[in-house]
C-alpha positions in Angstrom: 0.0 0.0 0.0 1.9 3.3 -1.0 1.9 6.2 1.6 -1.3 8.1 -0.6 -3.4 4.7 -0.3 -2.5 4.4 3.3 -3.4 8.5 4.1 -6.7 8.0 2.3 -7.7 4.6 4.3 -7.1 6.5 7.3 -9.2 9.9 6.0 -12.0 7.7 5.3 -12.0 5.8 8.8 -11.7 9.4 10.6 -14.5 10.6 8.4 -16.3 7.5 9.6 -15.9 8.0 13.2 -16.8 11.7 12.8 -20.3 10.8 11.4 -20.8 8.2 14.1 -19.5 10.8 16.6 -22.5 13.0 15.3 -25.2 10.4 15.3 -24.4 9.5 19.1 -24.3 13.1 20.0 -28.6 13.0 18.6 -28.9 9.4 20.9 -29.2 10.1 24.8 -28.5 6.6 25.4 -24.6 6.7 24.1 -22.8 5.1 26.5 -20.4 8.0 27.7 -17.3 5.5 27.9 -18.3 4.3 24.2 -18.4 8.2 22.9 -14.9 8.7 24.8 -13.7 5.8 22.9 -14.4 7.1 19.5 -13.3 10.2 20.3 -9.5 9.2 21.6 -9.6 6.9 18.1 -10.7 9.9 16.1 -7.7 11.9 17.7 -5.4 9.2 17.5 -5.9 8.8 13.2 -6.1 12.8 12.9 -2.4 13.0 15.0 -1.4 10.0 12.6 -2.6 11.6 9.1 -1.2 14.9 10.7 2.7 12.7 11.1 2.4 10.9 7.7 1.4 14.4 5.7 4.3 16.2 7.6 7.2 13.5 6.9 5.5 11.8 3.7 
């Protein structure tokens, strides 16, 4: 997988995790542990893409 493949996987998965981030935000019943977790993975591939742009 070249570097470009690999930055766009990981767009598309934080894009993912933002619109789920959204939907729970509209469901009372998200489970506040659950919302942290997407949250600290949505963080984790925006530092990521943020490394790979800067030293690709």
């Amino acid at each position: 997988m070249s570097i470009r493949e690999h930055l766009t996987e990981l767009e598309r998965r934080h894009a993912t995790i933002e619109r789920e981030l959204e939907t729970a935000k509209h469901h009372p019943s998200m489970d506040e542990i659950e919302l942290g977790n997407l949250k600290r993975q949505k963080l984790k591939l925006k530092d990521e893409i943020s490394r790979i742009r800067v030293t690709g």
